[in-house]
C-alpha positions as protocol buffer text, in pm:
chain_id: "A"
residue {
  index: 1
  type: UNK
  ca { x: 5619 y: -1734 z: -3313 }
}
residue {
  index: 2
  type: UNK
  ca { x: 5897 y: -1818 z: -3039 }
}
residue {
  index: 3
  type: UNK
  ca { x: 5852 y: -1649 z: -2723 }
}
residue {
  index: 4
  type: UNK
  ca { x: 6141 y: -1664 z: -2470 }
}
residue {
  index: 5
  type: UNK
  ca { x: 6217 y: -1481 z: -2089 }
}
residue {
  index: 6
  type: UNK
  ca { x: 6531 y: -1317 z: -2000 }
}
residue {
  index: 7
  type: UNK
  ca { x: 6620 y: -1015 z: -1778 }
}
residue {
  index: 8
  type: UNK
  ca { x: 6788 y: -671 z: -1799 }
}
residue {
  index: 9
  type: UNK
  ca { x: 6925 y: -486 z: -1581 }
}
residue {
  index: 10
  type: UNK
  ca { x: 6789 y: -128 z: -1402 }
}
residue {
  index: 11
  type: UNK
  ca { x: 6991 y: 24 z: -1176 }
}
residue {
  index: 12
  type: UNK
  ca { x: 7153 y: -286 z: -1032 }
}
residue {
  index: 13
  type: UNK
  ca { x: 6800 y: -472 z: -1017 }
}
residue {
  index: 14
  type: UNK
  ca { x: 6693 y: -727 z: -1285 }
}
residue {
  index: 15
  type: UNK
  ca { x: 6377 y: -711 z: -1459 }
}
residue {
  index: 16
  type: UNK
  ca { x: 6188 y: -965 z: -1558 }
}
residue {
  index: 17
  type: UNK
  ca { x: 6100 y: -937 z: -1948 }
}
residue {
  index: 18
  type: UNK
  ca { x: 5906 y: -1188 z: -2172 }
}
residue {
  index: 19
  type: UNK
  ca { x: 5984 y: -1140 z: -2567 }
}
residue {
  index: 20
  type: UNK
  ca { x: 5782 y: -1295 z: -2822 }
}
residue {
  index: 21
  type: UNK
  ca { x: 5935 y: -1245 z: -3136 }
}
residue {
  index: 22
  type: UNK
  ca { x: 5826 y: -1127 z: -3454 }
}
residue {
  index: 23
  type: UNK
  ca { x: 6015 y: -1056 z: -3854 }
}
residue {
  index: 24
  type: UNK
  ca { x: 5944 y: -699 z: -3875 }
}
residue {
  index: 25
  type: UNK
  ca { x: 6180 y: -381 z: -3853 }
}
residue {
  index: 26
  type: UNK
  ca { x: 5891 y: -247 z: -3590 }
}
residue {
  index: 27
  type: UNK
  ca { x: 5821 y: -379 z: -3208 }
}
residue {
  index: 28
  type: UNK
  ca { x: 5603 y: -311 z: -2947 }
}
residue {
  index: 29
  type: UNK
  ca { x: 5688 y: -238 z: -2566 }
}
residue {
  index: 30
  type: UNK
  ca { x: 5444 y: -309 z: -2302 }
}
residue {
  index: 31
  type: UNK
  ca { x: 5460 y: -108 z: -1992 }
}
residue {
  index: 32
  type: UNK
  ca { x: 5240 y: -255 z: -1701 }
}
residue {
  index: 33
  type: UNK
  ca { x: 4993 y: -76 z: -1549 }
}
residue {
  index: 34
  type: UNK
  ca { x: 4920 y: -74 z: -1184 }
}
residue {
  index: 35
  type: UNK
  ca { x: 5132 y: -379 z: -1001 }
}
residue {
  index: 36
  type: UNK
  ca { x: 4980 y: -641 z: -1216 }
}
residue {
  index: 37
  type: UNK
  ca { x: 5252 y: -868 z: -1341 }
}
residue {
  index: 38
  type: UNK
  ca { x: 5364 y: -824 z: -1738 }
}
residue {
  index: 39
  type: UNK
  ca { x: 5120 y: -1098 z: -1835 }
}
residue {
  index: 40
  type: UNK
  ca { x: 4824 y: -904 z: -1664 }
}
residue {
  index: 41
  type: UNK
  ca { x: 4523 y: -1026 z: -1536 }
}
residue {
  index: 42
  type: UNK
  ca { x: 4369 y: -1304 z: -1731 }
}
residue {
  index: 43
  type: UNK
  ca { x: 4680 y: -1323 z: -1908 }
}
residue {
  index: 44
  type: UNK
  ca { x: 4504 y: -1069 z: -2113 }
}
residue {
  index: 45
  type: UNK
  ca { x: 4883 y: -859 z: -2188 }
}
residue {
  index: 46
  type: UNK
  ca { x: 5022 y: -1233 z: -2276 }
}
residue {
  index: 47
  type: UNK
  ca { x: 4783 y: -1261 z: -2508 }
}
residue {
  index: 48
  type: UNK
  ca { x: 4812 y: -956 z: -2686 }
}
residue {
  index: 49
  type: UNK
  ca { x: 5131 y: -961 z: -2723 }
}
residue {
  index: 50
  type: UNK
  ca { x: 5087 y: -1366 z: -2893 }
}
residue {
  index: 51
  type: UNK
  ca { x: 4837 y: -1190 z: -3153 }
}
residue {
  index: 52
  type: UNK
  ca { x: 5081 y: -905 z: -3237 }
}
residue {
  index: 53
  type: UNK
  ca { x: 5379 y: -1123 z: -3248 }
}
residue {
  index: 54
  type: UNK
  ca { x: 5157 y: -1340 z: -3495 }
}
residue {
  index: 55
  type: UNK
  ca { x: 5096 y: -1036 z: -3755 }
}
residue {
  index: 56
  type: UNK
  ca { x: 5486 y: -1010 z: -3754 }
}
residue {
  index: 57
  type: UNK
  ca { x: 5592 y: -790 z: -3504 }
}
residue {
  index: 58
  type: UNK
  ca { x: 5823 y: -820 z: -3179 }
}
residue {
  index: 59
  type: UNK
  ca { x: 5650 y: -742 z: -2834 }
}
residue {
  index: 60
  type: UNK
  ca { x: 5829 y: -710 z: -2508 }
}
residue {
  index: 61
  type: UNK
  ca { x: 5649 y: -736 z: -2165 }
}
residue {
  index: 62
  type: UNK
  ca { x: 5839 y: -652 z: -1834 }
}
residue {
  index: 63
  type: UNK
  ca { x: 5771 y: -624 z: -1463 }
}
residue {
  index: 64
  type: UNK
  ca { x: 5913 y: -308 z: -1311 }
}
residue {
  index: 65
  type: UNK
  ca { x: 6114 y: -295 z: -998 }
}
residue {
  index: 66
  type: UNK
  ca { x: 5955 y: -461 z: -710 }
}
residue {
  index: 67
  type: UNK
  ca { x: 5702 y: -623 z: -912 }
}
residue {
  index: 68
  type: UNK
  ca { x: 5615 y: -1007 z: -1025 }
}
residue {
  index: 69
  type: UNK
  ca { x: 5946 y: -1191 z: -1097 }
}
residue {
  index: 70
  type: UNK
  ca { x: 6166 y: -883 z: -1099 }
}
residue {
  index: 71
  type: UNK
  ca { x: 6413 y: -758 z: -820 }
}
residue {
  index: 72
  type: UNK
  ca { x: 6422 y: -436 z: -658 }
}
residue {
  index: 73
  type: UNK
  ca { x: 6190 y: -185 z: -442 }
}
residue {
  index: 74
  type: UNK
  ca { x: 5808 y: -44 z: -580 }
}
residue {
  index: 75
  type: UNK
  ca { x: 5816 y: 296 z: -650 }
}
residue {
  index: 76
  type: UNK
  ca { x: 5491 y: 344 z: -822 }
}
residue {
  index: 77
  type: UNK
  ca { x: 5411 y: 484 z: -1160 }
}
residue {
  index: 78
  type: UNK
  ca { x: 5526 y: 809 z: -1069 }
}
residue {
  index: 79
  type: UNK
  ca { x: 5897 y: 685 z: -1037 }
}
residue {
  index: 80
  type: UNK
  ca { x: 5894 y: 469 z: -1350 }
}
residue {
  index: 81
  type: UNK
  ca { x: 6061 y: 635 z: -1572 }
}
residue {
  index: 82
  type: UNK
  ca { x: 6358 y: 458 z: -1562 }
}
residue {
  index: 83
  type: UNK
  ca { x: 6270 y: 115 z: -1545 }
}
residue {
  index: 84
  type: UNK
  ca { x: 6103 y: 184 z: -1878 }
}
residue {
  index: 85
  type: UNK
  ca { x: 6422 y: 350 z: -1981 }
}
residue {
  index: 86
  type: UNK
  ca { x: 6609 y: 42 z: -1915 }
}
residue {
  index: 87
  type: UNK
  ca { x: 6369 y: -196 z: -2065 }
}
residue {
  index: 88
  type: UNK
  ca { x: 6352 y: -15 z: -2397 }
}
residue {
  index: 89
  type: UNK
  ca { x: 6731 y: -48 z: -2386 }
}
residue {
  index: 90
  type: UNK
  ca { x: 6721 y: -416 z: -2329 }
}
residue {
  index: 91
  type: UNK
  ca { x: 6488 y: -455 z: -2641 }
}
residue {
  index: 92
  type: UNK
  ca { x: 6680 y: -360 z: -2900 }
}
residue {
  index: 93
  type: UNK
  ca { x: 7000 y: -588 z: -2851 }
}
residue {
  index: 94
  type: UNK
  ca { x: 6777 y: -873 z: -2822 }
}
residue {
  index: 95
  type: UNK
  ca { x: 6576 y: -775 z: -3168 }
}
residue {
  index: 96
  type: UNK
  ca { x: 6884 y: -601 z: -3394 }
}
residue {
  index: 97
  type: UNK
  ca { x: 6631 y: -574 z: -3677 }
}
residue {
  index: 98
  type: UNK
  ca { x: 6427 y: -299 z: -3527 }
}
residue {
  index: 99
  type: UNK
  ca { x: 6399 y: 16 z: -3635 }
}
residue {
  index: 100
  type: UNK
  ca { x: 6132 y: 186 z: -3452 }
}
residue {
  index: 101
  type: UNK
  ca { x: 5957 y: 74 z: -3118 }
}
residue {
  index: 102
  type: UNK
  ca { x: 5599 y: 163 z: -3030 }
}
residue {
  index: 103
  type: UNK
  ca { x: 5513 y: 167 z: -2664 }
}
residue {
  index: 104
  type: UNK
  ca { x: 5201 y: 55 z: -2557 }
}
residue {
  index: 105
  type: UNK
  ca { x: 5012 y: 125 z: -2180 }
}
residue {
  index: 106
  type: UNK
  ca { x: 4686 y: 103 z: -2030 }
}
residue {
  index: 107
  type: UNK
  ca { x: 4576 y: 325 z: -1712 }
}
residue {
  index: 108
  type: UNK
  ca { x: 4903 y: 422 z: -1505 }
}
residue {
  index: 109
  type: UNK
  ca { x: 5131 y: 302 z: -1741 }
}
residue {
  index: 110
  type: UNK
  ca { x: 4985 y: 551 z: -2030 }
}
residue {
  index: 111
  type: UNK
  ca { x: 5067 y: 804 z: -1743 }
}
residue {
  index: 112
  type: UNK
  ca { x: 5407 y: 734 z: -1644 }
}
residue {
  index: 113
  type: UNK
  ca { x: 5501 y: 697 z: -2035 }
}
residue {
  index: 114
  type: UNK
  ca { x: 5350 y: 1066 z: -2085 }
}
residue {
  index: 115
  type: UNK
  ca { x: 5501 y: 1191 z: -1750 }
}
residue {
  index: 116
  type: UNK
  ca { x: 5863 y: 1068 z: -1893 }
}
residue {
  index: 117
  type: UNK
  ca { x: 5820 y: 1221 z: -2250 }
}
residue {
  index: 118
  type: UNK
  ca { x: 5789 y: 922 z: -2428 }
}
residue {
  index: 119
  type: UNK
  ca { x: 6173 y: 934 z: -2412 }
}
residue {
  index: 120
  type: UNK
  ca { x: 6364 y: 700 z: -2664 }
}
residue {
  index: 121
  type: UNK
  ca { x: 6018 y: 537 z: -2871 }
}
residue {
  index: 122
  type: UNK
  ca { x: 5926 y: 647 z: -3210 }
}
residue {
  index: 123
  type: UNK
  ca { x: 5558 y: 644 z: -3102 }
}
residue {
  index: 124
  type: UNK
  ca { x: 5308 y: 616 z: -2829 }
}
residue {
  index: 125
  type: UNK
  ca { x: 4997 y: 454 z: -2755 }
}
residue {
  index: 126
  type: UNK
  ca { x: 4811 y: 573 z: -2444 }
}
residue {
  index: 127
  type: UNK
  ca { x: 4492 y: 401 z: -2292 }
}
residue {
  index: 128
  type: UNK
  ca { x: 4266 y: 483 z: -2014 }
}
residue {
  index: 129
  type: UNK
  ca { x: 4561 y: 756 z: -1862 }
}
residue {
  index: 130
  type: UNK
  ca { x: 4566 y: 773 z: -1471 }
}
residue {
  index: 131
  type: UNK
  ca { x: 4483 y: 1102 z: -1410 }
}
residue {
  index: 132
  type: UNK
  ca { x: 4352 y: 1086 z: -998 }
}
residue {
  index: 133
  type: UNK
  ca { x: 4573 y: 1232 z: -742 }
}
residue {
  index: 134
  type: UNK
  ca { x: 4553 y: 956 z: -516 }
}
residue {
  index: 135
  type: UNK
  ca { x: 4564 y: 567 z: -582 }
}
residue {
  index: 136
  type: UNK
  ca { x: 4226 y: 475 z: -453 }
}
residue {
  index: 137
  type: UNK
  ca { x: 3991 y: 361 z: -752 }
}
residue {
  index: 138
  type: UNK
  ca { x: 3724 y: 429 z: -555 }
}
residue {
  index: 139
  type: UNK
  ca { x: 3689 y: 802 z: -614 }
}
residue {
  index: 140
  type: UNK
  ca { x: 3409 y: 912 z: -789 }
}
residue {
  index: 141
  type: UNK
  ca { x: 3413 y: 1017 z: -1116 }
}
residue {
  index: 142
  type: UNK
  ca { x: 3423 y: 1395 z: -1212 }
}
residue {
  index: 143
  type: UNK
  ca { x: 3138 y: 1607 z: -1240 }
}
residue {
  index: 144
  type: UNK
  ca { x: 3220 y: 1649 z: -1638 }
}
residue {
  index: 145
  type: UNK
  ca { x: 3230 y: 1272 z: -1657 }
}
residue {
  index: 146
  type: UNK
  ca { x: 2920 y: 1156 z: -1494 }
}
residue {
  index: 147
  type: UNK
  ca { x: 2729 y: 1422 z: -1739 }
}
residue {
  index: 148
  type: UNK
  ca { x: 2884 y: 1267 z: -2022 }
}
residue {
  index: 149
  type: UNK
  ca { x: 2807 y: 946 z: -1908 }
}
residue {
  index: 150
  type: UNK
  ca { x: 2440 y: 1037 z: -1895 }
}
residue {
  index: 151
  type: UNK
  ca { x: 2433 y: 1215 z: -2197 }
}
residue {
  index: 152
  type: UNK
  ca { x: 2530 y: 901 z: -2345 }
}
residue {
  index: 153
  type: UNK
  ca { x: 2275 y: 722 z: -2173 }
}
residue {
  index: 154
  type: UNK
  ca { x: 1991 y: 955 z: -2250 }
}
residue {
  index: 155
  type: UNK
  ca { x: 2083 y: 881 z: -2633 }
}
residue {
  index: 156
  type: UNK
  ca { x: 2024 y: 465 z: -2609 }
}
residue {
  index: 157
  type: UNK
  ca { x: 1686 y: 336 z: -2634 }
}
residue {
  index: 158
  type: UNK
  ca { x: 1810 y: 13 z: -2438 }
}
residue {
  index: 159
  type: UNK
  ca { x: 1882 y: 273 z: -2142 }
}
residue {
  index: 160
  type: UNK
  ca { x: 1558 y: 454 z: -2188 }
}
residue {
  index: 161
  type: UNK
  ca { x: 1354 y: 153 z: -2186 }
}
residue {
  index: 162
  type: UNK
  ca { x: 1530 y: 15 z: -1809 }
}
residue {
  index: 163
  type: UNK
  ca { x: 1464 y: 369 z: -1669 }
}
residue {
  index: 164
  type: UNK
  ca { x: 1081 y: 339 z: -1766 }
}
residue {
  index: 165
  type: UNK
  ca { x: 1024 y: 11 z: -1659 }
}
residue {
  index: 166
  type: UNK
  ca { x: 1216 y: 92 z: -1308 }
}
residue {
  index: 167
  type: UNK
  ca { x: 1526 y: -106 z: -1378 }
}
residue {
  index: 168
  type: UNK
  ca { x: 1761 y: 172 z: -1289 }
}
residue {
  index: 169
  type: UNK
  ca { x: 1816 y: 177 z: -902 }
}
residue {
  index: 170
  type: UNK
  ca { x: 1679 y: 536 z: -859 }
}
residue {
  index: 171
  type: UNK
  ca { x: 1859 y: 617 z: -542 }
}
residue {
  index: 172
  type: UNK
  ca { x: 2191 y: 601 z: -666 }
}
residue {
  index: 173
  type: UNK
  ca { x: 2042 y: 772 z: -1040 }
}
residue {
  index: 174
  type: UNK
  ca { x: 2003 y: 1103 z: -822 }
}
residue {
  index: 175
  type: UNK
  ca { x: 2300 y: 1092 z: -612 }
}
residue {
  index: 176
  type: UNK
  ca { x: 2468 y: 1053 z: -984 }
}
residue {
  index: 177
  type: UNK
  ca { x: 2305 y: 1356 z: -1057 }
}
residue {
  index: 178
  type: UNK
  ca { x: 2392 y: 1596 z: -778 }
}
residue {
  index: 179
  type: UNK
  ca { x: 2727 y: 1502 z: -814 }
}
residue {
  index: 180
  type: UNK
  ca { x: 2657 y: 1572 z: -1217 }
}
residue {
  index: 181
  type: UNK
  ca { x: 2500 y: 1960 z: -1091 }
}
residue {
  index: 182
  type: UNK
  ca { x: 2885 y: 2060 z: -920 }
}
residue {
  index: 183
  type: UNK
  ca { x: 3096 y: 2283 z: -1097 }
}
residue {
  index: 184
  type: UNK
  ca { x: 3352 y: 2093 z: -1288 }
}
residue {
  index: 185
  type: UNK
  ca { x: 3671 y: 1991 z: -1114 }
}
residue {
  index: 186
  type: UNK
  ca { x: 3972 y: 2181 z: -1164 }
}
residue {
  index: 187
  type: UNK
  ca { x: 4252 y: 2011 z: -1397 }
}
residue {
  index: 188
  type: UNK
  ca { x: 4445 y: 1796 z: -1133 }
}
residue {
  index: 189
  type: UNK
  ca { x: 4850 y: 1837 z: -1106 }
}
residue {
  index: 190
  type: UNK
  ca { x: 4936 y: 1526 z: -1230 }
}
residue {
  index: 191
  type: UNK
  ca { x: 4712 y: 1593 z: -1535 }
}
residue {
  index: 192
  type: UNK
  ca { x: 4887 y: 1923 z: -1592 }
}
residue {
  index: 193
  type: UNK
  ca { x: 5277 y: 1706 z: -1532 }
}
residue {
  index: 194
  type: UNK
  ca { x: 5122 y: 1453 z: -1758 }
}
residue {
  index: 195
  type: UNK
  ca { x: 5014 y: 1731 z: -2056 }
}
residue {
  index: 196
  type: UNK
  ca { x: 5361 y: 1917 z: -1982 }
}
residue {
  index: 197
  type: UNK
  ca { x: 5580 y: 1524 z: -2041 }
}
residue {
  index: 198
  type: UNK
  ca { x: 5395 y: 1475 z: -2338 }
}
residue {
  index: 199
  type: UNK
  ca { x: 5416 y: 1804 z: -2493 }
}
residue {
  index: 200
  type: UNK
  ca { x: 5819 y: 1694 z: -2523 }
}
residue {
  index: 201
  type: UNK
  ca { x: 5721 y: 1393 z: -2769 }
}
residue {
  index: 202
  type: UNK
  ca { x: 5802 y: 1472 z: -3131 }
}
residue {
  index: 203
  type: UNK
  ca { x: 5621 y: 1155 z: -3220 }
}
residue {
  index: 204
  type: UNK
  ca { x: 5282 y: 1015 z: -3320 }
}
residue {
  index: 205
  type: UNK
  ca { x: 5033 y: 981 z: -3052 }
}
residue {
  index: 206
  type: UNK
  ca { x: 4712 y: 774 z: -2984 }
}
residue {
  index: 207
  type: UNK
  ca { x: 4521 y: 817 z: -2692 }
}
residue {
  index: 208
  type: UNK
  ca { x: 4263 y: 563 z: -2647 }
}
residue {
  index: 209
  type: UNK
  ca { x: 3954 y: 603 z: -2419 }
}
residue {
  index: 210
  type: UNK
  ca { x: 3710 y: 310 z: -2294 }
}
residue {
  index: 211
  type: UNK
  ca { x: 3400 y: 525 z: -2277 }
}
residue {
  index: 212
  type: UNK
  ca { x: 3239 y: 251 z: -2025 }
}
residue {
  index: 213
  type: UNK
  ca { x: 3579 y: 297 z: -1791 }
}
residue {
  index: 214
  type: UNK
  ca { x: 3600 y: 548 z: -1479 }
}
residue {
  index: 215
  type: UNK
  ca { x: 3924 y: 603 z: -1536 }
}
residue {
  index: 216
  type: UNK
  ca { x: 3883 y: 686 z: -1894 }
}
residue {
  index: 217
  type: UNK
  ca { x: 3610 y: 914 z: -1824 }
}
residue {
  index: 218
  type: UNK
  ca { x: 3831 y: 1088 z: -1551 }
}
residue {
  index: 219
  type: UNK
  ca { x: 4108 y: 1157 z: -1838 }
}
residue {
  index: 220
  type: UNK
  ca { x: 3844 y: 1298 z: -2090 }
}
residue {
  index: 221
  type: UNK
  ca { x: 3708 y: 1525 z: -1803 }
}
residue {
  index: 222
  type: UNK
  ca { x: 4057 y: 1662 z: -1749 }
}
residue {
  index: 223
  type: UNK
  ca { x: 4194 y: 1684 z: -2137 }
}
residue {
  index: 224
  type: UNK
  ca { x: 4153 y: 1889 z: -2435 }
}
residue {
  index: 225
  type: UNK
  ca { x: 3829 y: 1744 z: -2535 }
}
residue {
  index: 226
  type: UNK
  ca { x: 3920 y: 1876 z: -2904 }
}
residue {
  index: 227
  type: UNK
  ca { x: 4266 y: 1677 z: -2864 }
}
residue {
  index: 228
  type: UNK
  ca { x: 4313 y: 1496 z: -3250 }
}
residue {
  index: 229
  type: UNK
  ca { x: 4471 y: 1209 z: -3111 }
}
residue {
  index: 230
  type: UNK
  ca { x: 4199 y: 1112 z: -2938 }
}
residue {
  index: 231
  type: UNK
  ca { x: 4039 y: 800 z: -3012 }
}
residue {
  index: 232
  type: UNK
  ca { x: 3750 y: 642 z: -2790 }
}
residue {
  index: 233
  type: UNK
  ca { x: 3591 y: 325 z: -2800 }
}
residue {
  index: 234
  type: UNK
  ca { x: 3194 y: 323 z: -2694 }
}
residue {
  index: 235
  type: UNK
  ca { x: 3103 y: -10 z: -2542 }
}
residue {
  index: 236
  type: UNK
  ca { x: 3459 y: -83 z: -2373 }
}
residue {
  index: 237
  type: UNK
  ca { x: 3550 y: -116 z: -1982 }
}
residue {
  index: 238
  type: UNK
  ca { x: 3927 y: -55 z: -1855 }
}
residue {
  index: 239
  type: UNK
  ca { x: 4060 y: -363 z: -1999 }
}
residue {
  index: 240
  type: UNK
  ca { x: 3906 y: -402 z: -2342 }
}
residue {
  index: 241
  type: UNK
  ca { x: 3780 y: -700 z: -2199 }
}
residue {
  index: 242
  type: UNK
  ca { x: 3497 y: -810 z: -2439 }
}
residue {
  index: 243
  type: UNK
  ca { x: 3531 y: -967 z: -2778 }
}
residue {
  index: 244
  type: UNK
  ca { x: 3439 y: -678 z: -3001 }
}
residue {
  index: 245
  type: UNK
  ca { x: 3631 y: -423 z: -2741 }
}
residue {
  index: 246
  type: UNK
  ca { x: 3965 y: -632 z: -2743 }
}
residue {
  index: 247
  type: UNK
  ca { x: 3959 y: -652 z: -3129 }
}
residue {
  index: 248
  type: UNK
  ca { x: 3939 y: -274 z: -3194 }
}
residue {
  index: 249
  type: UNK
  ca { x: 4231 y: -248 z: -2933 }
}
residue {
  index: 250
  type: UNK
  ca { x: 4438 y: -476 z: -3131 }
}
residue {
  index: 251
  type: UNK
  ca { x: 4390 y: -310 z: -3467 }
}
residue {
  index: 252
  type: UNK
  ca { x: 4466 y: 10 z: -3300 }
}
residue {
  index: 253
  type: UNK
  ca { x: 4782 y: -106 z: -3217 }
}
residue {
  index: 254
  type: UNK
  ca { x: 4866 y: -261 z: -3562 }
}
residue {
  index: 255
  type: UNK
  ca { x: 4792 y: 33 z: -3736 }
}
residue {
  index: 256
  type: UNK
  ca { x: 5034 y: 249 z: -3498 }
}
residue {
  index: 257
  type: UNK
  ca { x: 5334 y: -46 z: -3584 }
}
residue {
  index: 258
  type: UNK
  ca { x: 5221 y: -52 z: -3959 }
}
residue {
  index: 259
  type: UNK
  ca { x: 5267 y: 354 z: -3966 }
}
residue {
  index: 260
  type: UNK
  ca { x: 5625 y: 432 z: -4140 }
}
């Protein structure tokens, strides 16, 4: 595997892309989430891309405007469309095999991919979408979600056994479940602008959910819960960050690249 940097140009700034190449006709984009850099925290987007470069496939990383290495001014998911736009057209020159391109992105990024129609990529992988109004990760989740949650919980014996032996703080256990007695929140606007972008993708679609992740819970709470392209992973947080979590993530993504 040969990985090398380089930079392409959006709207008069350069971004800052990472390739690490692969032999086959298919690659794999990485859009960023939040303003972490296009290796990620932990490296953890660096390293995916190093296993799915090693089963023979391309994978580009970039840092939008304003972000990490690259020039330019922030604008947020919300205005991303073309820097993702003008990475996907700074792919392809540098990998002249390809023949389909799979774009991959995790919280924010799913939703700015969804809110620009997938434009230009054969197929889409979505995790975790970003479906709050505001940017403050501190919002609790949605009625829907929390009841979920402890539906969930209610069917584990491990959970059972640390609410009977009074390891479950019991204060915050009914707060959980006042919030779990509301009404269910109303279908936000950028969940509706989100649905709307993605209804213009012709393409295959996986939406991934981290059952154990806010976020993801917040998406499920505000989606078609009978949506086919659903696919959810029990025992994962927001960044697949355990052994057995990070695995399934990978093979999700292989299969969408191995799909014709």
């Amino acid at each position: 595997m040969k990985r090398r940097h380089f930079v392409v140009d959006c709207a008069g700034s350069a971004l800052a892309a990472t390739l690490d190449e692969g032999s086959g006709v298919a690659g794999l984009l990485i859009v960023t989430g939040g303003n972490e850099t296009r290796a990620s925290a932990f490296s953890s987007q660096a390293q995916i891309a190093s296993r799915i470069a090693a089963a023979g496939y391309s994978v580009m990383r970039f840092d939008r405007r304003g972000v990490g290495d690259s020039e330019g001014v922030n604008m947020g998911f919300l205005n991303e469309a073309e820097d993702i736009a003008a990475a996907l057209a700074g792919f392809r020159p540098e990998c002249p095999e390809l023949k389909r391109v799979v774009a991959f992105g995790n919280c924010d990024a799913a939703s700015a991919l969804m809110l620009s129609g997938g434009e230009g990529f054969d197929r889409l992988i979505l995790s975790n979408p970003w479906t709050y109004e505001d940017e403050q990760t501190t919002a609790p989740p949605p009625p829907a979600a929390i009841r979920a949650r402890y539906a969930a919980k209610l069917r584990n014996p491990r959970e059972l056994l640390r609410l009977v032996t009074g390891k479950v703080n019991l204060g915050d256990l009914l707060r959980s479940l006042r919030r779990a007695a509301l009404p269910s929140d109303a279908p936000s606007g950028l969940a509706a602008a989100m649905a709307a972008g993605l209804a213009h993708f012709g393409g295959p679609v996986r939406i991934l959910v981290a059952e154990r992740d806010r976020t993801g819970q917040a998406f499920l709470a505000a989606w078609n819960a009978h949506d086919a392209r659903l696919v959810r992973c029990a025992g994962a947080d927001h960044a697949y960050s355990d052994d057995v979590s990070r695995e399934w993530l990978i093979a999700q993504i292989l299969a969408a690249l191995a799909q014709e």
